[in-house]
Every structure is written in C-alpha cells, then in structure tokens.
N, C-alpha and C positions, 0 to 999 in steps of 0.2 A: 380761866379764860380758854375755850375752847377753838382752833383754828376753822375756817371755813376749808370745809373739805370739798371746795370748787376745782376750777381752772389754775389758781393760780398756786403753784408747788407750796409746800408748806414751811420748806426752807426760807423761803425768798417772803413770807408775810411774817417770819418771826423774824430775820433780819429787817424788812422796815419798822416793826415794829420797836425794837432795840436801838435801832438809828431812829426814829422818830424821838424815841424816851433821853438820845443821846444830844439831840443837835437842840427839844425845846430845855435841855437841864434837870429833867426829872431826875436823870444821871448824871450826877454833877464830874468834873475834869478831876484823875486820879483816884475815884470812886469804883469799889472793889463790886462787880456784878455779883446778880444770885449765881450759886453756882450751876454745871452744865445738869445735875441732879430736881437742882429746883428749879429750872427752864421748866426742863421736862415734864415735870410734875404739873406746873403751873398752866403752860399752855397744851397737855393730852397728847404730847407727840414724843417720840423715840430721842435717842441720847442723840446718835447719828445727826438728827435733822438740825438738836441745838445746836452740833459740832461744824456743822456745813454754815449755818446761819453767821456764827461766831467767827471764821474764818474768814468769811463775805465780810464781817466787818472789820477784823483784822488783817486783811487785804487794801484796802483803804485807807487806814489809819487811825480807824477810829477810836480801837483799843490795842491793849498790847497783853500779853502774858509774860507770869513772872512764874517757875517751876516751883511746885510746893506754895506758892501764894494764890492764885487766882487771875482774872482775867480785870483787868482793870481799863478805867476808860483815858485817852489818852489825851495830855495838856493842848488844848486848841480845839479838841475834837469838832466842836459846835460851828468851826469858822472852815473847815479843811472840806467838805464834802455835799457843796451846791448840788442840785437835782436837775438837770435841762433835759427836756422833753420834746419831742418832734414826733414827726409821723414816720412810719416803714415807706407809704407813697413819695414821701422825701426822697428817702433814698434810691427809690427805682427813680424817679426823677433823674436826680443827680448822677444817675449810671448812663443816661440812654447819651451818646457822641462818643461814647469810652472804648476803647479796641480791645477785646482779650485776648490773649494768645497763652494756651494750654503748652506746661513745661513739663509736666509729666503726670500720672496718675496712678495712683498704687495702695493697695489696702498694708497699714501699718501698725504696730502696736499704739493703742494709747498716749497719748504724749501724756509723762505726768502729773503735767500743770494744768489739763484736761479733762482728769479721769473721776471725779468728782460731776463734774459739768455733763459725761455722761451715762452716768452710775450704770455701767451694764454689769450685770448679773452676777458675773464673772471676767475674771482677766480677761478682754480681750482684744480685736481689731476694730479700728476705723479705717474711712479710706480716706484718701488727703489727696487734695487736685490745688496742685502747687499752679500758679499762672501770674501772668503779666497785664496789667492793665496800662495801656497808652493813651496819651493825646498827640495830636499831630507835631506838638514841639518835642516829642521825646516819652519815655516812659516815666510816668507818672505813680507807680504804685506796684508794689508785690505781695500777693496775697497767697495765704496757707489755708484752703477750706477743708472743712473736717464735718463727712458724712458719716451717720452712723449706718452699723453694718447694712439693714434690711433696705437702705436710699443706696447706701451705695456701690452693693451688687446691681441696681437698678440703671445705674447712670456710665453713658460709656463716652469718653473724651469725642470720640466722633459726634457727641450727642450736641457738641457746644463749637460754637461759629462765636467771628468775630466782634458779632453783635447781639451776646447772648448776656442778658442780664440774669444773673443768678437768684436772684430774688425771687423772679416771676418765673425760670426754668423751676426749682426747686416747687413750688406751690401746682404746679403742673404737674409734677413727675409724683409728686403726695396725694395730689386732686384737696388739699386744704393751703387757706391760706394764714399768712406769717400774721398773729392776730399781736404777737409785743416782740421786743428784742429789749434784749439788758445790752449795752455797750460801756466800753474802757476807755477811756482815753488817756494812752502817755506817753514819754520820749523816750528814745534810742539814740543807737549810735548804728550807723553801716558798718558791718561786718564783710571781709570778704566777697560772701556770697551776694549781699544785696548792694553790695559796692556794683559788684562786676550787671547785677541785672538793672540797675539803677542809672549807671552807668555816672557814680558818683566817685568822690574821693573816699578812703577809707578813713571809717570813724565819724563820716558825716552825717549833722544831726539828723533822725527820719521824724515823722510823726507817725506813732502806732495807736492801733484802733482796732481795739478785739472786738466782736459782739457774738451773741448768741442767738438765734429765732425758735422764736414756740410761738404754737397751735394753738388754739384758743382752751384746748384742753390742756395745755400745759405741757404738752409736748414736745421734746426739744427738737428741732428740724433739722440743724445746721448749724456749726462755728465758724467764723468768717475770723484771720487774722490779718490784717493789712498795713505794711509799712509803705509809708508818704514821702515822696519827696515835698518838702516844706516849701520849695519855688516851683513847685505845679500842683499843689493841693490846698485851698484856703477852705477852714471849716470856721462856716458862720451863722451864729444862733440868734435868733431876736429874743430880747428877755422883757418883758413886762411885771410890772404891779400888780399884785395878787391882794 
C-alpha cells in the first residue's frame, strides 16, 4: 500500500492508519506489530517516518515497547483514544474577548519534546513568544508559542496588541491559512512559574492543551502550548451519532 503523497504528512496517515487497525481490532490487545522494517516496506516510506508514526501512537497509549521484543499493542487500546473534532474558526471564535499580554520573546533551541514536530534540517533555533491570556475576572491561561525560524525572524512583539488573536495574526503574516491543527489534551500540575503568572496555589491542577497548525500543504505554521486555569476555562465539545 502506497501512501498519498498529498497534503497530509506521511507520518500522520500511517499513524491513523495503525490506530484505525488498532481501535476496529484488526490489531488485537498485546498483539506484537510488523516490524519498523516491514512498515516500511509495506507502506513505500522511510524507517524515520514509521518511527515518528509509532511514537504518535506510543504517545497515546496505544502501544508500548518491550527492548529486543518489539512494539506491541497495549491492554484497552480500543477504549483509551476517542477522536473529537471541531473547526480552527472555533477557535478564533473562542479567542475574540481574550486580553494578551506579551512576557517575553526570544529565538531558543528546540525544546526536545518538539523537535520531531519540527524536523528542521539540522539542530536548530525556534523562537518562542511566552504570553498571558486574561478575562476580566483574572488570568485565565499561559501560553509557550513556537515559531519556526523563517515566521519568526518575521514577527516582532510590537507586532501584537491586546487584542491580537494569534490564529488570524499568523495566517496574515504566512499570506496562508491554518487548513487542520492536531491538538493534546491533558493535566498538570502549577509549577512555580505558572503558580506565580496564574496567580494560583502551587501544584494546582492546570488543564493543558498543546496543538500544532498546518497549511493545507502540510506545513507546519505554529505550536501553541497552553496551561488553563480549570475555574476560567471550560472546554466543550458536542458529540453526536455517526
């Protein structure tokens, strides 16, 4: 089976593909996958790309690795990893009342929980536009954004006002717009730092919420990481019958 060499990266359709084979039980719970050899061979692409795929699903939960055995699929898998889907217009929605206020901006090495997500060429720099999201009862949210190098020589803190949604700045400053985003969703705990900008107790639960935007060409635009205060942030999805 050959991948569609489109828009959508080749990483990201051989991981739905392996989670699809995983959640209807084609790949049954404890069941040893082909290996990262016969991926490869199977679906025309590079060891790399099975490596990146496997990981997305290992990430998750969906499998696990045993050293010298192989990658196997993990007890529950089928039950652990619903799909919810929404629009990117949602979310510029959901921004427009929101106050930003810009804490610092600085080109940084890779963070490298990251550096997969932006496979540049070689080691190198992003820039990261650390900031505060408010509502009028208080601050509501802290976000880590992660421009890669060619956006974010482009982008200067002066560039961003109070009432700048990032979403629609970004597809401005590209001249393309954000055509999917992948998101995360999971818990924390405040640390120090998001204690003190949060203006919460230390160790108090946050809700976090990574995502990524790409270009209809599959290009990646932007990381957005954001820790929630849990009493000024309610995330709510409609789910229907399919």
């Amino acid at each position: 089976m050959i991948l569609d060499p489109g828009p959508t990266p080749l990483y990201l359709q051989l991981r739905r593909i392996l989670e699809d084979k995983i959640l209807s039980q084609e790949f049954k719970e404890s069941e040893r996958l082909p290996t990262e050899a016969q991926l490869s061979g199977q679906f025309g692409v590079s060891r790399a790309t099975v490596l990146r795929a496997l990981e997305g699903l290992l990430r998750v939960g969906l499998i696990y690795s045993e050293r010298g055995r192989g990658t196997f699929v993990a007890r529950g898998a089928r039950l652990m990893n619903p799909t919810l889907k929404g629009s990117i217009q949602d979310l510029i929605t959901a921004g427009k009342g929101i106050k930003l206020t810009v804490l610092s901006y600085k080109e940084i090495p890779v963070p490298q929980s990251l550096s997969e997500t932006f496979q540049l060429r070689e080691p190198g720099e992003v820039f990261q536009l650390e900031c505060l999201r408010s509502i009028p009862e208080g601050p509501q949210a802290y976000s880590l954004i992660y421009f890669p190098p060619d956006l974010g020589r482009a982008v200067s803190p002066d560039d961003l006002t109070e009432t700048t949604e990032i979403i629609s700045f970004v597809e401005e400053k590209l001249r393309h717009k954000a055509y999917r985003a992948n998101q995360i969703i999971d818990v924390g705990i405040a640390d120090q730092l998001l204690a003190k900008h949060l203006d919460v107790a230390l160790h108090t639960p946050l809700l976090m919420i990574q995502r990524e935007y790409y270009t209809r060409k599959g290009i990646l635009m932007y990381v957005a990481k954001n820790y929630s205060r849990t009493d000024r942030f309610r995330y709510q999805i409609e789910l229907t019958q399919t």
